[in-house]
C-alpha positions as CSV (number, residue, x, y, z in Angstrom):
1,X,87.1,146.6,107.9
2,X,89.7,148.6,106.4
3,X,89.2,150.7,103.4
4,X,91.2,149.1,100.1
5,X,92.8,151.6,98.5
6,X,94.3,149.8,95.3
7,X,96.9,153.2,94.0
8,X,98.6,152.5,97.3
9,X,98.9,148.6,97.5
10,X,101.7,147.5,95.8
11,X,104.0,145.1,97.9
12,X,102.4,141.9,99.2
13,X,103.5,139.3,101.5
14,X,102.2,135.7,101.6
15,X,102.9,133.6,104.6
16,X,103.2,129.7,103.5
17,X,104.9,128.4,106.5
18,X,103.7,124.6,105.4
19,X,105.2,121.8,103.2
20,X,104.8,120.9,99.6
21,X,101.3,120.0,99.0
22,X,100.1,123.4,101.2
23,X,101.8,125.0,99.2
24,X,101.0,123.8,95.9
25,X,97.3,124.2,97.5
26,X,98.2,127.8,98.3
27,X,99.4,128.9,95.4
28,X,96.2,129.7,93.2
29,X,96.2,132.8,95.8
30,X,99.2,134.6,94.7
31,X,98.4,133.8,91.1
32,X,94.9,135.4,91.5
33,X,96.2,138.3,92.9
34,X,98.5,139.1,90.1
35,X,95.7,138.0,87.6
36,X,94.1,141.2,89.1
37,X,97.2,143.5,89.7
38,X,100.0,142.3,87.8
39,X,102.0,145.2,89.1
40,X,101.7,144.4,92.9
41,X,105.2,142.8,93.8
42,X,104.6,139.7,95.6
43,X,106.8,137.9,98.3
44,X,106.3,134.7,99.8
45,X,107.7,133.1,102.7
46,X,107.8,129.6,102.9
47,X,109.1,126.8,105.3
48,X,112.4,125.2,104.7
49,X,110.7,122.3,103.5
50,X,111.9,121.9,99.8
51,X,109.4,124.4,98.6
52,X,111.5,127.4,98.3
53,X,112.5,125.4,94.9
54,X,109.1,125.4,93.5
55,X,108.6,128.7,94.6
56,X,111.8,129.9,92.7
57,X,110.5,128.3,89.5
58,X,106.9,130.3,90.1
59,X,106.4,132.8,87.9
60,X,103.8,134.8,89.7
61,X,106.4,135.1,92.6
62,X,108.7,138.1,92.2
63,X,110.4,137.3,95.6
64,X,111.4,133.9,98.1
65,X,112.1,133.8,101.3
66,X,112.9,130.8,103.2
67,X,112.9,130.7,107.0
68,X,115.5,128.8,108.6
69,X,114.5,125.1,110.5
70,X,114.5,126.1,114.1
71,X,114.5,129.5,115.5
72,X,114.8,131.0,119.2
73,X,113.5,134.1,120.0
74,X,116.4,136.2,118.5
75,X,115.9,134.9,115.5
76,X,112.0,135.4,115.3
77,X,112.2,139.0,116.3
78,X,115.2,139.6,113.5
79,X,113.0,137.5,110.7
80,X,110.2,140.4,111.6
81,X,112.8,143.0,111.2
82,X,114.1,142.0,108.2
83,X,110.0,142.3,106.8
84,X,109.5,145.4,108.5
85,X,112.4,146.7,106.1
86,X,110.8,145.7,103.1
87,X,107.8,148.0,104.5
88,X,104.8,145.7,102.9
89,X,101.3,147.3,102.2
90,X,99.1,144.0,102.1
91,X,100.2,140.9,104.6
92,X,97.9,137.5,103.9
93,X,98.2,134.1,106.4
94,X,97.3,131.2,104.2
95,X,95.7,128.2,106.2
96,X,97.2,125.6,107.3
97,X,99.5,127.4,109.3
98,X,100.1,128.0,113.2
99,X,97.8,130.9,113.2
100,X,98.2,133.2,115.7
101,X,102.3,132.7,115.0
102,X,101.6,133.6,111.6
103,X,99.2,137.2,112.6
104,X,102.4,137.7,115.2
105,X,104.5,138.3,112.5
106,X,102.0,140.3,110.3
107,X,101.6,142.3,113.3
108,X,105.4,142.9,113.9
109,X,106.5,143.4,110.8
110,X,104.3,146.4,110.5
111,X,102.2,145.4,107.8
112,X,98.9,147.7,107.8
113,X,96.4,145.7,106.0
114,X,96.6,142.1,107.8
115,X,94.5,139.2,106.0
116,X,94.0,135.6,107.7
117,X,91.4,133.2,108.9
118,X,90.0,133.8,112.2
119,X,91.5,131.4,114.7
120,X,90.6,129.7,118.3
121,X,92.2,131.9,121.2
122,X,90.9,131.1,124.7
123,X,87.3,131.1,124.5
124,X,86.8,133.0,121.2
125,X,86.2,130.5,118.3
126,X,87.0,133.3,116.0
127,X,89.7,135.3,117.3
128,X,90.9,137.9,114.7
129,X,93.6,139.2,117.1
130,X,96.6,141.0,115.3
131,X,94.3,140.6,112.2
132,X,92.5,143.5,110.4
133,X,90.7,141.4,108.5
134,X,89.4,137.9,108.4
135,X,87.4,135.3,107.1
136,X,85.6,132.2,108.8
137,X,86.8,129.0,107.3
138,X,84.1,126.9,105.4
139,X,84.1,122.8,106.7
140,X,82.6,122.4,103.2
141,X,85.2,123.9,101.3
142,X,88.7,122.7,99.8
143,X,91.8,124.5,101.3
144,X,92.3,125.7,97.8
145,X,89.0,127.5,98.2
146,X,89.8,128.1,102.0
147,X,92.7,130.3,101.0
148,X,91.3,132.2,97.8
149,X,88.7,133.6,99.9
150,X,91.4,135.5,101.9
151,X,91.1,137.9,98.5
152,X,87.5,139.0,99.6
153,X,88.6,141.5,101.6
154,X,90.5,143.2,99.0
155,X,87.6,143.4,96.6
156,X,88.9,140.1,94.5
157,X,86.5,137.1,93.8
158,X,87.9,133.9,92.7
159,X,86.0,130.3,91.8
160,X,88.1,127.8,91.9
161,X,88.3,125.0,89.3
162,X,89.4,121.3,89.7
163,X,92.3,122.1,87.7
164,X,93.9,124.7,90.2
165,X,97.5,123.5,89.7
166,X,100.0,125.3,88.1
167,X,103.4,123.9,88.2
168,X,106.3,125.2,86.1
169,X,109.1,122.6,85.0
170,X,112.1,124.2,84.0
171,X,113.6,122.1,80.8
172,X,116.2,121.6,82.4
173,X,114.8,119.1,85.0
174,X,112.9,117.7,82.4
175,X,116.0,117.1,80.6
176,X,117.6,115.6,83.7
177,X,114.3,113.2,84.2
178,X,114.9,112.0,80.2
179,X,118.2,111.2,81.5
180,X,117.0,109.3,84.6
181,X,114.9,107.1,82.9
182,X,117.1,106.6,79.8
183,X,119.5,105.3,82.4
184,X,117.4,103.0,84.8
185,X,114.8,101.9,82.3
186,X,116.4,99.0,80.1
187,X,113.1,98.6,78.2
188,X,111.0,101.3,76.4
189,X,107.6,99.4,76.5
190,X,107.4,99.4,80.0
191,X,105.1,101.6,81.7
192,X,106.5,103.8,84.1
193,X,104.4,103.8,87.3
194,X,105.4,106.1,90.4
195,X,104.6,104.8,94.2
196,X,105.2,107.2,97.1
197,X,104.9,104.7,100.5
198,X,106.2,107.6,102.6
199,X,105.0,110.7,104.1
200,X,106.4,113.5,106.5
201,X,108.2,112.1,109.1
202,X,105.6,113.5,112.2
203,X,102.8,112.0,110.1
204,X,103.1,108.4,110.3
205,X,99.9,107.9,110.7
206,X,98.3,108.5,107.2
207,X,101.2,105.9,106.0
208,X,99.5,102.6,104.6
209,X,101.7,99.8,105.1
210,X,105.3,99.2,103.3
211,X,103.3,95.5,102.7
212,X,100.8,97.0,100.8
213,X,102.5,99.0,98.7
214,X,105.0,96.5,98.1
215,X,102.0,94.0,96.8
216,X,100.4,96.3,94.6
217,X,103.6,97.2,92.9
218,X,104.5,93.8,92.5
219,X,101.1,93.1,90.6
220,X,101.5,96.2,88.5
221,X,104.8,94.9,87.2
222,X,103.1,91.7,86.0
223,X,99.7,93.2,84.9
224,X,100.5,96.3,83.9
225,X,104.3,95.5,82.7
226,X,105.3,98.4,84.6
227,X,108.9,99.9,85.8
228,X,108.2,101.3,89.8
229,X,109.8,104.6,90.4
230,X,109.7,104.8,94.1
231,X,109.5,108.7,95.3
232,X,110.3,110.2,98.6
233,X,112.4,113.0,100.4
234,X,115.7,112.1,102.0
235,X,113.9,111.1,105.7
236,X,112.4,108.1,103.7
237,X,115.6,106.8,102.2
238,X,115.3,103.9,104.1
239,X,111.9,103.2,103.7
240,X,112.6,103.3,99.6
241,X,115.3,101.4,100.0
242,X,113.0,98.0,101.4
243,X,110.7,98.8,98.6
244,X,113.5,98.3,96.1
245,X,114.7,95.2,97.7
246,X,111.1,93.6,97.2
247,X,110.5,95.1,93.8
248,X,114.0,94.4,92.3
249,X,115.4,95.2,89.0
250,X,111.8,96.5,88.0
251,X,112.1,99.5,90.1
252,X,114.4,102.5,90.7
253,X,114.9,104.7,93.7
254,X,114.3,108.3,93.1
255,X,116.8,110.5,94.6
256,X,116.9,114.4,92.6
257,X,115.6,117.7,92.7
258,X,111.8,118.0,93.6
259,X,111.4,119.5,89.9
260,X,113.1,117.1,88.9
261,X,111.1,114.6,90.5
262,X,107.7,116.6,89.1
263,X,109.0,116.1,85.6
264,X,109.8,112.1,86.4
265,X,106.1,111.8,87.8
266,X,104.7,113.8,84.4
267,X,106.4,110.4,82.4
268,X,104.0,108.2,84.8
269,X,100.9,106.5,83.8
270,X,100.1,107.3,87.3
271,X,101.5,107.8,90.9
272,X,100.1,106.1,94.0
273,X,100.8,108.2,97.1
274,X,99.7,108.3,100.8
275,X,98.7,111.7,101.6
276,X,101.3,113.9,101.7
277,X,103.2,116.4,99.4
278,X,104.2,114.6,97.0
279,X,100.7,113.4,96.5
280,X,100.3,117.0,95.5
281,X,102.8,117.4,93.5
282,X,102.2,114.4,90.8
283,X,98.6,116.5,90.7
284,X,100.2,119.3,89.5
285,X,102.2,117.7,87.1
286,X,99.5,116.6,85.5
287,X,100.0,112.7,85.9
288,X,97.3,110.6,87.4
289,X,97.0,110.3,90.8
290,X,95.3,107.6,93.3
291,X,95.4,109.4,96.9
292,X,94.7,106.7,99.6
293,X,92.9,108.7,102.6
294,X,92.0,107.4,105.8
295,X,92.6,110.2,108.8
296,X,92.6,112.8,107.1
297,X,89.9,115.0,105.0
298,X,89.6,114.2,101.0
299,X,87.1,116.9,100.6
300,X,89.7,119.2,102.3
301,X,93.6,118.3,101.4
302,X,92.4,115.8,98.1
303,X,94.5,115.8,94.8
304,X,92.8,118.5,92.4
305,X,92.1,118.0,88.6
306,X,90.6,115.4,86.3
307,X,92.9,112.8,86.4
308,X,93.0,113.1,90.4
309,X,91.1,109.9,91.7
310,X,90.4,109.3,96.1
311,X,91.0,105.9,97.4
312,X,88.9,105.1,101.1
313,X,88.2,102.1,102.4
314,X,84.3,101.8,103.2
315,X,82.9,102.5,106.0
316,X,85.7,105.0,107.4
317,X,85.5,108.6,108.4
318,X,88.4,110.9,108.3
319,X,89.4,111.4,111.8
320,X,92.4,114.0,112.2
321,X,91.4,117.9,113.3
322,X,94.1,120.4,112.8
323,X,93.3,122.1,115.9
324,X,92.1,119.7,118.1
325,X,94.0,116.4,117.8
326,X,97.3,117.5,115.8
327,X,99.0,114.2,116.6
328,X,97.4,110.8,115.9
329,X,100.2,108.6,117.3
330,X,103.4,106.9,115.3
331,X,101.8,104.5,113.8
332,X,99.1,104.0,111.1
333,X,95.9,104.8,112.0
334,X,93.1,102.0,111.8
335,X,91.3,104.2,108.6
336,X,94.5,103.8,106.1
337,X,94.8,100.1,107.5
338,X,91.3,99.3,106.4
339,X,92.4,99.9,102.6
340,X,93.5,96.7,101.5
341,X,96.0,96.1,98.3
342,X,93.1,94.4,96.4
343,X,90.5,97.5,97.2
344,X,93.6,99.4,95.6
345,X,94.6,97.3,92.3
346,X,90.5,96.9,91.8
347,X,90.3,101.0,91.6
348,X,93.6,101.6,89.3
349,X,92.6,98.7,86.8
350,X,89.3,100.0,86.3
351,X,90.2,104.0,86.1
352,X,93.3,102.8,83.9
């Protein structure tokens, strides 16, 4: 292992080449670094995935950089230019993240002390090539605990909590959701209650059915005399767009900033959300939040804090393996069909 000398350490690059919720789940890392060396200057890279605009509003983050969508080999070897530059002392991989990609660019940009989890390459389970240093991921362990052991190696120690969340809403976009709301909401009484029926568009799999959702939100408007805001990125316009139609004048379409959005979902009694991002990010705001889980891991991607709550159908076992079955097919998986709209409304009535 290589010696840490902490007088020399000072610049610090995070790799987060993931979408919202990863990083959200990633970003208890850079805070417990500074925690410890509030001088160190930290930069993180992250995916052009809408999360450059959390990361902006981070205060713990003294630099963003987003990489472009697609890049050819030209533009990989001028992105690892453009870091060698900035000459970094400490370079960290955070998980989930195409590994080996990720220790490529530690390794080209120059960085001398390079921090990630050992990876499979050819027969070795736990590679740690390009890597100075790495850990072993934990199956037990939360991928908010995953990545705050990455900090072993440099002498820090972290427990996490539930509440690992730490999302800063500039007033501004909470001014602008005030406005939204003021503007859509004809009634003040109502309770406003956010569904998410969408999901990244390669991930179609952990999507319950448009049906469902569409059921549940209809009986929460009559039990629960709520107002829908329906959430989603751009890609799920469409998808929205039905849910509108079948929810009506008790429902609006969200279409704003992702802080923005963050401050709308911290006016919610609660969001309901597949698994996915935005999932993450009515955590963070500190709303409640009903996750419904079928192929994928609770115990590894689940919402975090008190107010988070997991919604499986009995009997199923999460069934997606980053590594060895990436893609589950374009349709949803038989786990996330088993929850049915009643097994749903049954769990929200009695946690709210």
């Amino acid at each position: 292992m290589v010696p840490y000398l902490s007088n020399r350490h000072k610049k610090v690059l995070f790799l987060s080449l993931s979408g919202i919720g990863n990083f959200l789940m990633q970003a208890p890392t850079w805070r417990a670094i500074k925690k410890v060396h509030p001088d160190y200057h930290v930069t993180v890279w992250v995916a052009p995935r809408g999360t450059s605009q959390l990361a902006a509003a981070d205060p713990h983050i003294d630099h963003v950089i987003e990489g472009p969508i697609k890049n050819s080999l030209l533009g990989h070897l001028r992105a690892t230019a453009r870091l060698r530059r900035q000459h970094f002392d400490i370079g960290l991989a955070l998980s989930p993240s195409q590994l080996i990609k990720s220790a490529a660019y530690l390794y080209l940009a120059g960085i001398p002390r390079r921090i990630g989890h050992a990876y499979p390459l050819g027969h070795n389970p736990h590679s740690r090539f390009l890597l100075t240093d790495t850990i072993n991921e934990d199956n037990k362990l939360h991928d908010v605990e995953q990545n705050l052991r990455l900090l072993e190696p440099l002498g820090i120690k972290t427990e996490a909590s539930e509440e690992t969340y730490q999302l800063n809403i500039p007033p501004k976009n909470q001014q602008e959701a005030k406005e939204i709301i003021g503007r859509n909401v004809v009634s003040r009484d109502r309770k406003l209650i956010g569904l998410h029926p969408g999901c990244a568009p390669d991930f179609l799999w952990k999507r319950w059915p448009l049906a469902n959702f569409a059921a549940v939100g209809q009986a929460l408007i009559i039990k629960n005399n709520a107002h829908i805001l329906i959430f989603g990125g751009p890609a799920e316009q469409v998808l929205k767009e039905k849910l509108k139609t079948v929810l009506g004048e008790h429902s609006t379409v969200i279409n704003t900033h992702l802080l923005t959005t963050a401050a709308l979902m911290q006016q919610c009694q609660f969001v309901l959300a597949n698994d996915s991002g935005l999932m993450h990010l009515a955590a963070a705001s500190g709303t409640g939040v009903f996750g419904l889980f079928g192929p994928t891991n609770e115990r590894h991607v689940g919402p975090r804090g008190a107010r988070s709550h997991i919604i499986r159908a009995p009997g199923t076992k999460p069934a997606y393996d980053t590594e060895k079955n990436f893609h589950l097919g374009s349709a949803p998986h038989r786990t996330i069909l088993a929850i049915t709209p009643e097994q749903v409304l049954d769990k929200i009535l009695r946690a709210v």
